[in-house]
N, C-alpha and C positions, 0 to 999 in steps of 0.2 A: 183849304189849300189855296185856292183863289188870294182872299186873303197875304199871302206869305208871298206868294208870287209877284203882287202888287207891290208887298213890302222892300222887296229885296230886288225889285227897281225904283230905287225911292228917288223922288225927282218934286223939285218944288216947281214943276211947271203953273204956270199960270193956268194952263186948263181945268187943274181939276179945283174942286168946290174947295171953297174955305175951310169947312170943319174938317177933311180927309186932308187938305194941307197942314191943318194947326195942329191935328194928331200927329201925321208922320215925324214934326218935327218934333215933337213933344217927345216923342216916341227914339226919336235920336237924340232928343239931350238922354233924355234917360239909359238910353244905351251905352252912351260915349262920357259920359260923366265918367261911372267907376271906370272905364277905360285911362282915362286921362291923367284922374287923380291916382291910378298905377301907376302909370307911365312917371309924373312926376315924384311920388315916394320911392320909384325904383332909383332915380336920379340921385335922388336927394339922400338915400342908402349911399349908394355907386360913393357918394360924391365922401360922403362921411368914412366910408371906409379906404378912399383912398387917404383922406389926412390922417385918419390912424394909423395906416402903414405908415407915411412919410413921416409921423411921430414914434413909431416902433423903431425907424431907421437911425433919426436923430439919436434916439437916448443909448441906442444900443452903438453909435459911432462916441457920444458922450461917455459912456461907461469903460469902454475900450480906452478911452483918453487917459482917461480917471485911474483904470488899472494900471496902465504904460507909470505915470507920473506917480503911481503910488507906491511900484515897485523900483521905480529908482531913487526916490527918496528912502525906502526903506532899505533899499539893497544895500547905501551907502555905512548902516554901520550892522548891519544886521549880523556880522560873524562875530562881535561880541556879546551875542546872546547863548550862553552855556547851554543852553537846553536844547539849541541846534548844534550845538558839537556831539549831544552826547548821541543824537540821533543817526549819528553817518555811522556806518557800516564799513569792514572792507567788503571789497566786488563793489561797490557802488559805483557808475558812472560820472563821468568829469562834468556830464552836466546836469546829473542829478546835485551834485556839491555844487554847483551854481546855481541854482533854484534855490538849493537850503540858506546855502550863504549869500550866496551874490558876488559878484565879479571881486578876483584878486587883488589885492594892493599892486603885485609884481609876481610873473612867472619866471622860471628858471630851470633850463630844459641842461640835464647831464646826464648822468645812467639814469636816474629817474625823473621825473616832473616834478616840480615842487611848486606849488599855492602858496606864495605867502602872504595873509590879509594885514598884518600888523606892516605898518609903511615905513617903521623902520628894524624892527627886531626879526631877527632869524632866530630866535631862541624858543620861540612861543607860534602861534596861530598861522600853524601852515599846516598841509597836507600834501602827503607824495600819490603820485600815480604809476604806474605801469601800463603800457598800454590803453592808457583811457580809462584804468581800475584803480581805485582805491587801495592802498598796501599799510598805510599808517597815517598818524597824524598829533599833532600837540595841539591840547585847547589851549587857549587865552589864558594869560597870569592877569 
């Protein structure tokens, strides 16, 4: 116990003997080494998992970009695609039909709403509403 006492006032005084000074130190690199090289792999983690975030953030502000500009590219002809006419429903929301199709050529608010995608025919590719509801509609010629 003497021993530990000694230790645990560790002092590189010039008083005491050589061999009991070159231990103690010895005795603290040893001790303070796996301390240290924690302390730095903690860091050097810390440090790695903050660029991963900052990459997590990047790609997923990327990918948001990507979807914005790939849904307005598509959106612009997307209601000539049959297979999304034949999926609309009546009761379907006005912006459930803008998800499917993507934004009108021209609307035209009278007893009913009318969608019309084709930019210049009323004969073909519109959809009426009621209330924000789907009541009917003509696919594309």
């Amino acid at each position: 116990m003497k021993n530990f006492r000694n230790f645990s006032r560790i002092s590189c005084n010039a008083s005491l003997p050589d061999k009991e000074r070159d231990w103690r130190i010895k005795s603290l690199r040893i001790l303070l080494t796996p301390l240290v090289a924690s302390v730095l792999i903690c860091n050097s983690a810390l440090a790695d998992e903050m660029r991963l975030e900052q990459r997590i953030t990047d790609l997923e502000n990327r990918v948001t970009a990507l979807e914005r500009l790939l849904e307005e590219t598509n959106a612009k002809d997307r209601w000539k695609d049959p297979i999304l006419w034949r999926r609309i429903k009546r009761e379907m929301s006005s912006d459930d039909i803008q998800k499917l199709l993507g934004k009108p050529a021209r609307i035209e608010q009278q007893i009913f709403t009318s969608w019309y995608y084709h930019p210049s025919s009323k004969l073909h590719s519109y959809v009426w509403f009621d209330e924000g509801k789907v009541l009917g509609w003509e696919v594309p010629d």
